[in-house]
Steps between C-alpha positions, in 0.01 A plus 500: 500500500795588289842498654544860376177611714614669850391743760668619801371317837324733696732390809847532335747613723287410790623238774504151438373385800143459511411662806742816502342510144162554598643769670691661309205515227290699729737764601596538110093515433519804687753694345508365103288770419596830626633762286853533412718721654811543275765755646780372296517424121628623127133488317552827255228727590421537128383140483210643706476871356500329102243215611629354160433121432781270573689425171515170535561176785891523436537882549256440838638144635886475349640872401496715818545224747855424533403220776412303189748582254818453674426163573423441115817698385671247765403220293644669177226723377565855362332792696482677190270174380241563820507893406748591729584856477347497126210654413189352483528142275260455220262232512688194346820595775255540789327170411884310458589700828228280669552227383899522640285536799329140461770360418724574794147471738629221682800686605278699713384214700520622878535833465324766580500666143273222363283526818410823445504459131242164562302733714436774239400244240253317750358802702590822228356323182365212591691230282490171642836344323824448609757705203686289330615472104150294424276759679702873411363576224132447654606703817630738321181612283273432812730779643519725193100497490421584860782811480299637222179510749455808710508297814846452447605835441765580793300755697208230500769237636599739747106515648512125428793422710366708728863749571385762769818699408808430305817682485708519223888554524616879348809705410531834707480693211189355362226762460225195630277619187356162485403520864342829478299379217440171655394683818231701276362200269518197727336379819787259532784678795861460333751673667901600410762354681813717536792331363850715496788235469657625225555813652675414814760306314801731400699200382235529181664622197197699375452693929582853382236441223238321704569787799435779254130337394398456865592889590316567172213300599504706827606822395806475756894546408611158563894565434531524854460203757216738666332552201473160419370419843236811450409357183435139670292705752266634222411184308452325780236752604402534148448080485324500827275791386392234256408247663812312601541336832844321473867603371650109383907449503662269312928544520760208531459541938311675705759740623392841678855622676520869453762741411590819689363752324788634261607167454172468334550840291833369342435154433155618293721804334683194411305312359337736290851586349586115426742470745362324806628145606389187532479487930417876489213453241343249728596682817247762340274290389420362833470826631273616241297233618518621827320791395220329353453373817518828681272686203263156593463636847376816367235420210404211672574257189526133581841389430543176387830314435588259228864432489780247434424393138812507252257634208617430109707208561575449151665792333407347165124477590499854647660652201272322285163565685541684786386464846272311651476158264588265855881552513459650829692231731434531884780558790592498859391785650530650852220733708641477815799736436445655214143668613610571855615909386154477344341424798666671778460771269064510442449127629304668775380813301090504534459544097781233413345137387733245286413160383862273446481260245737211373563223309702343711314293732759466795429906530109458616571296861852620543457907366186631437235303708735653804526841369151487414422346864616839688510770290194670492587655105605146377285244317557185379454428094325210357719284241550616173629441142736141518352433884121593426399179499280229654791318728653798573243726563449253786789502604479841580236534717639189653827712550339803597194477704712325778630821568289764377162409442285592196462862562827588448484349156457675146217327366544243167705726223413369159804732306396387174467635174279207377148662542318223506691343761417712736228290614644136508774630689293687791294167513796313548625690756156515666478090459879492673373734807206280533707151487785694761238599755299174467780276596543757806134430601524109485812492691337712758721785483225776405137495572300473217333827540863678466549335182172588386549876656879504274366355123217812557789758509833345361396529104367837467479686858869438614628688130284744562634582821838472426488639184310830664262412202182596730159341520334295229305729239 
């Protein structure tokens, strides 16, 4: 056999040990195959309305997943070389792009980048052969060919992968076109995710202007505080009439102290005229955010919370290709005080449901797996982005389930825009569950039939639920 020849073992990521092993493989048999339930992501919609033909492996592997360019760009490649924020590259630049990928293949050693990347290869297109600058070129066309089949075609993929439902992430002012048309032309159930940041943060240069589109979009005045909470109000509805179950929040904390009332009406009157400060622009943020909360008690939206990341890092790299190219750095954040308005507020509201999120891993046993453990509205997120990974995906249920359980958890959140990810990292986290509750079973801490009870619901039954996504179709 060559030494470029490799395919994943079918018990990676299980336990080492023999017996707990055996185990383990038998609770993962039964869950490896259910359908995907994916309530949180950044898939475009139009990947799925267009059903075009991927261009090409880099534009599908390298381009839109910044998990695997930042490393490269750490290592002294140019983003604008992997088609960064570029345009589609031509044939001989998408062919060098992959090749800056073989190269620096080694460098991926561990992580969990290559071990979803190894997946697709092995279980997507079937290529037994480990990338490296021998075998790229050969990967590479073995790619190319199979993307011009109609098997690979995304909304085939999507059947394929088997994704029950998967929500994109939207703007407030989007018009959900694609979704509409989706709806009408596809079996597949994508759903819009209501995303407003931008407009809850008065410290934004560009508020008045982003303000003014959202009361367009709802046909609501928004150059008053009211209006602008009016105008929240109405897309929300407007997003949920659509199909969207969840509302997703993504500021610097997690902060949800309100504002009397006129306070409120002068700070946004402020903003709006340029003249708001620093402390009183995120006084109002955090109340804006409050109402979120308080509009997520009425529609019924699932609001889930994402905060603490420094995003754009690098002023250079942000002026040069905008957000989202992985110079997003992670901070401390804190849930105890900072959601404690929220939740004395709606916390025990009937319609209210949030799921907390971090990437700090302290937060899960300290924060959230309490908060989550007696508040009836609260659930615990799974890892994501730098922390959705093998070791610390266990980690977390190791943190949380002490304290809360498994039905007070989200369910695995994939938050990718990598399509074909989408399945190596739901197996992963299925493989984790199965190695977490396996160990439980051979140190006689949970009966077997529990763990076998938990892998039937955790993948795609406990999303649901939380998620208020329904029954399977």
């Amino acid at each position: 056999m060559s030494n470029d020849a490799f395919v994943p073992h079918p018990d990676r990521l299980l336990p080492a040990d023999p017996a707990v092993r055996e185990i383990a493989r038998s609770l993962y048999e039964l869950e490896k195959d259910q359908p995907i339930v994916s309530p949180h992501g950044h898939v475009d919609p139009r990947l799925l309305l267009d059903d075009e033909p991927f261009r090409d492996p880099t534009s599908l592997f390298i381009t839109p997943d910044h998990y695997v360019n930042r490393l490269m760009h750490a290592r002294g490649v140019d983003l604008a070389d992997l088609g960064v924020a570029q345009g589609p590259l031509d044939e001989k630049a998408s062919r060098r792009a992959w090749h800056l990928l073989a190269e620096h293949w080694h460098a991926y050693a561990g992580t969990p980048s290559r071990y979803w990347m190894e997946h697709e290869f092995s279980e997507v297109f079937g290529l037994e052969t480990v990338l490296n600058p021998r075998t790229a070129d050969a990967m590479y066309d073995e790619i190319a060919d199979k993307l011009t089949r109609p098997e690979f075609r995304p909304r085939a993929l999507f059947d394929q992968f088997r994704i029950e439902v998967m929500a994109t992430t939207d703007d407030p002012v989007d018009d959900l076109a694609p979704h509409d048309a989706l709806a009408a032309s596809f079996t597949g159930r994508v759903i819009p995710t209501f995303r407003p940041d931008k407009y809850l943060e008065p410290a934004r240069a560009d508020f008045p202007e982003l303000v003014a589109a959202l009361g367009e979009s709802a046909g609501v005045d928004t150059g008053t505080y009211d209006g602008h909470l009016e105008a929240m109000r109405t897309r929300r509805l407007y997003f949920r009439d659509h199909g969207a179950v969840s509302s997703d929040h993504a500021h610097i904390d997690p902060g949800t102290e309100r504002l009397a009332i006129e306070d409120a009406r002068r700070l946004y009157t402020a903003a709006l005229e340029g003249t708001i400060g620093a402390d009183e622009a995120v006084a109002l943020r955090r109340h804006l955010l409050a109402d979120q909360a308080r509009l997520a008690a009425e529609d019924g939206l699932v609001m889930t919370l994402h905060p603490a990341v420094s995003r754009n890092h690098s002023d250079a790299m942000f002026e040069k290709f905008g957000a989202d190219v992985g110079f997003d750095i992670p901070v401390a954040v804190d849930y105890v005080h900072h959601l404690r308005p929220m939740l004395n507020d709606v916390g025990h509201a009937e319609n209210f449901r949030t799921v907390l999120f971090t990437i700090d891993e302290t937060v899960f046993s300290r924060e959230i797996a309490p908060l989550a453990g007696v508040y009836p509205s609260v659930y615990a997120g799974a890892p994501w982005w730098f922390i959705d990974s093998p070791d610390a995906i266990l980690r977390f249920r190791r943190a949380v389930s002490e304290t809360l359980g498994y039905t007070r958890t989200s369910g695995f959140i994939d938050d990718t825009r990598a399509f074909c990810s989408i399945p190596a990292r739901h197996d992963m986290s299925r493989r984790i569950d199965a190695t977490h509750l396996a160990g439980l079973v051979a140190e006689h801490r949970m009966r077997l039939e529990d763990a076998v009870e938990l892998v039937a619901t955790l993948p795609t039954q406990q999303p649901r639920e939380v998620f208020r996504l329904g029954e399977s179709a």
